[in-house]
VEXPA-118328 format. One record per residue: x, y, z of N, C-alpha, C in turn. Coordinates in Angstrom, 1 decimal. Layout:
+--------+--------+--------+--------+--------+--------+--------+--------+--------+
:    n.x :    n.y :    n.z :   ca.x :   ca.y :   ca.z :    c.x :    c.y :    c.z :
+--------+--------+--------+--------+--------+--------+--------+--------+--------+
:      X :      Y :      Z :      X :      Y :      Z :      X :      Y :      Z :
...
+--------+--------+--------+--------+--------+--------+--------+--------+--------+
***
This chain:
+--------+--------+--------+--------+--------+--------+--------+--------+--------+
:    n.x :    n.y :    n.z :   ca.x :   ca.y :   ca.z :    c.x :    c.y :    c.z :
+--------+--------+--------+--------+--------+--------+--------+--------+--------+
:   77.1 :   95.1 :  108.2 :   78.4 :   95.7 :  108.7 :   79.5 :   94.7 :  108.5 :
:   79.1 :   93.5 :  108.8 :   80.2 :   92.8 :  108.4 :   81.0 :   92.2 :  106.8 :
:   79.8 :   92.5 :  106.3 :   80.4 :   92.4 :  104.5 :   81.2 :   93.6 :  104.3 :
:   80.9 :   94.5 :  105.0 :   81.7 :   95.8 :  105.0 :   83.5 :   95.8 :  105.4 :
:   83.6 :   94.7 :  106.3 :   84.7 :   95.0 :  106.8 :   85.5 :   93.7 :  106.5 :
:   85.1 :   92.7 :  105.9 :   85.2 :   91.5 :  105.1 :   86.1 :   92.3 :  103.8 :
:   84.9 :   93.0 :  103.2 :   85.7 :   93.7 :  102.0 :   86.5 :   95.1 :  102.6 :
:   86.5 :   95.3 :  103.4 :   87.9 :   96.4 :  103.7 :   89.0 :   95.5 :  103.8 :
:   89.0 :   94.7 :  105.1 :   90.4 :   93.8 :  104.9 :   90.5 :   93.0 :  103.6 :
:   89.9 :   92.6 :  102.9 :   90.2 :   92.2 :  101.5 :   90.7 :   92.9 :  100.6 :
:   90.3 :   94.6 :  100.4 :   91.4 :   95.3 :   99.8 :   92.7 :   95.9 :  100.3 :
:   92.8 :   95.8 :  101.8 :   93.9 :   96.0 :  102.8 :   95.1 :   95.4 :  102.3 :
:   94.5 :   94.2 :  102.0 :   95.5 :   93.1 :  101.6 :   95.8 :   93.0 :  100.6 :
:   95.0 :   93.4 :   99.2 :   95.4 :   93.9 :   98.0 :   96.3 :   94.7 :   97.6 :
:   96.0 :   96.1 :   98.3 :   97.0 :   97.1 :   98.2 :   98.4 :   96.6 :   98.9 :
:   98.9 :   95.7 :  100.1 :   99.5 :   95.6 :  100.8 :  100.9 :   94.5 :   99.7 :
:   99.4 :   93.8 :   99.0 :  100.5 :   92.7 :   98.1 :  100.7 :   93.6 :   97.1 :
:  100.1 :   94.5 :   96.4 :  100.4 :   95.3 :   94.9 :  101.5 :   96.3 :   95.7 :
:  101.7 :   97.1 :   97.0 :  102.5 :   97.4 :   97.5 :  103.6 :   97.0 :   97.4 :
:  103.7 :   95.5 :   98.0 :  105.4 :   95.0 :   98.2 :  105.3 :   94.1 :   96.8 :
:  104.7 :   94.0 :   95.8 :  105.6 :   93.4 :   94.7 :  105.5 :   95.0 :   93.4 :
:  105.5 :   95.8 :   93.5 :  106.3 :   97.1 :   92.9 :  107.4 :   97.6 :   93.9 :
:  107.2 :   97.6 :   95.1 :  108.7 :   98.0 :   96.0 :  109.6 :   97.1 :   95.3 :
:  109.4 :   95.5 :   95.1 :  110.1 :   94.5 :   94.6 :  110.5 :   94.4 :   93.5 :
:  110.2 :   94.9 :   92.6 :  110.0 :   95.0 :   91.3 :  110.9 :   96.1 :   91.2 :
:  110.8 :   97.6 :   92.1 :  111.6 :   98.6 :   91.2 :  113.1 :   98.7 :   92.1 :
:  113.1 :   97.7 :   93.3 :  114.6 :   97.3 :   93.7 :  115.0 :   96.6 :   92.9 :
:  114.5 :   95.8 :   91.9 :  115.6 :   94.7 :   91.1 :  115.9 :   95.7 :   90.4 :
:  115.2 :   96.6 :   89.6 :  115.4 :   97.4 :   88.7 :  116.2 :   98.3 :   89.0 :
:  116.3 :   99.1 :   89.7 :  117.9 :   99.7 :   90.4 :  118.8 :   99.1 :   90.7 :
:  118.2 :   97.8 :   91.2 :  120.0 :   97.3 :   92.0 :  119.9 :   97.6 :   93.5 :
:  119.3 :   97.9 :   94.2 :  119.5 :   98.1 :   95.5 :  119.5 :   97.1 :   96.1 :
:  120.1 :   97.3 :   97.7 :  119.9 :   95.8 :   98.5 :  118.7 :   96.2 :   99.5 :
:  118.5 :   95.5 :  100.3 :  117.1 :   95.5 :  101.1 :  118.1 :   97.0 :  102.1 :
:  119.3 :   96.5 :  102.8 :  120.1 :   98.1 :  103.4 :  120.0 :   99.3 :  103.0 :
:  120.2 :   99.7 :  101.9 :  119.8 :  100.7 :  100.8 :  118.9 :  101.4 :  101.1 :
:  117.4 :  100.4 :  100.7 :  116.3 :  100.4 :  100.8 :  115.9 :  101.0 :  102.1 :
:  116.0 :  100.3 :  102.9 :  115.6 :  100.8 :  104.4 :  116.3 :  101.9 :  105.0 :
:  117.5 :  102.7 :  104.1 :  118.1 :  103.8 :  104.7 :  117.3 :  104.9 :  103.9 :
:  117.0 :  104.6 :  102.6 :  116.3 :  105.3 :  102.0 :  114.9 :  105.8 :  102.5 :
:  114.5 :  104.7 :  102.7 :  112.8 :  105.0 :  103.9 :  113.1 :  106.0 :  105.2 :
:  114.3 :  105.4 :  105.4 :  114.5 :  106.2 :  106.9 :  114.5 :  108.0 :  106.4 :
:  115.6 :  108.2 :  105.5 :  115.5 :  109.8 :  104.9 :  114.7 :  110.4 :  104.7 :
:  113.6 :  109.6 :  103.6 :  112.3 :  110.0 :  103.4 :  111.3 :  110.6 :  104.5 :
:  111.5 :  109.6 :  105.3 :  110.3 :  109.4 :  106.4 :  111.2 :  111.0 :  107.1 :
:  112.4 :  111.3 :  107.4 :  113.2 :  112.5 :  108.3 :  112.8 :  113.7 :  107.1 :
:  112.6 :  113.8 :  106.3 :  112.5 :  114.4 :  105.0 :  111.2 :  115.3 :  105.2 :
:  110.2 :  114.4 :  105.3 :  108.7 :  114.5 :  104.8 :  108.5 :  115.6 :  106.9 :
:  108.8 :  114.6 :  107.5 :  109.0 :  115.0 :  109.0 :  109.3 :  116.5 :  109.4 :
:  110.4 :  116.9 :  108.9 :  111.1 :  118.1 :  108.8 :  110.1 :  119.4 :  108.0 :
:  109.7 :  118.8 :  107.0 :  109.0 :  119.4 :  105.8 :  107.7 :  119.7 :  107.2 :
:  107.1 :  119.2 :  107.6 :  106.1 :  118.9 :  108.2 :  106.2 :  119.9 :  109.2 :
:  107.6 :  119.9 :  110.4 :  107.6 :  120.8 :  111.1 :  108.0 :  122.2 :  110.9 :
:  108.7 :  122.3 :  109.8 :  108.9 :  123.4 :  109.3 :  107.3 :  124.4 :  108.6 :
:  106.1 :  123.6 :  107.9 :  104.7 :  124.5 :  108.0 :  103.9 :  124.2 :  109.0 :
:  103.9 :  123.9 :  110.0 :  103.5 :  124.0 :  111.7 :  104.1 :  124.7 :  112.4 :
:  105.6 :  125.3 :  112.6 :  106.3 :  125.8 :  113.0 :  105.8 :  127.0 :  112.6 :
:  105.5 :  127.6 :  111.2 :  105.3 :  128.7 :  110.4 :  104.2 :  128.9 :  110.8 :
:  102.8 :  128.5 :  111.9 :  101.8 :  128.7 :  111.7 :  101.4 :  129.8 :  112.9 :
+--------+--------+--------+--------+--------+--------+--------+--------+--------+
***
């Protein structure tokens, strides 16, 4: 059990670095600033939320 969970936080960490260096990678590529970025997340996140209550609402 514990090689098990040895290698889960080892790919945790993987995904988490391959995560923030393509976030990194495709802000230089646009041009955004880190502000931008984080207003952008916030939309998304109100976006997906809305979407969300809107087919729970329907049910």
């Amino acid at each position: 059990m514990g090689r098990l969970k040895c290698y889960g936080e080892y790919s945790m960490k993987k995904l988490i670095t391959w995560h923030k260096s393509m976030l990194e990678r495709a802000q230089k590529e646009m041009g955004l600033s880190n502000y931008t970025l984080y207003w952008m997340a916030f939309f998304e996140g109100a976006l997906v939320m809305w979407i969300i209550m809107k087919i729970f609402s329907s049910l």
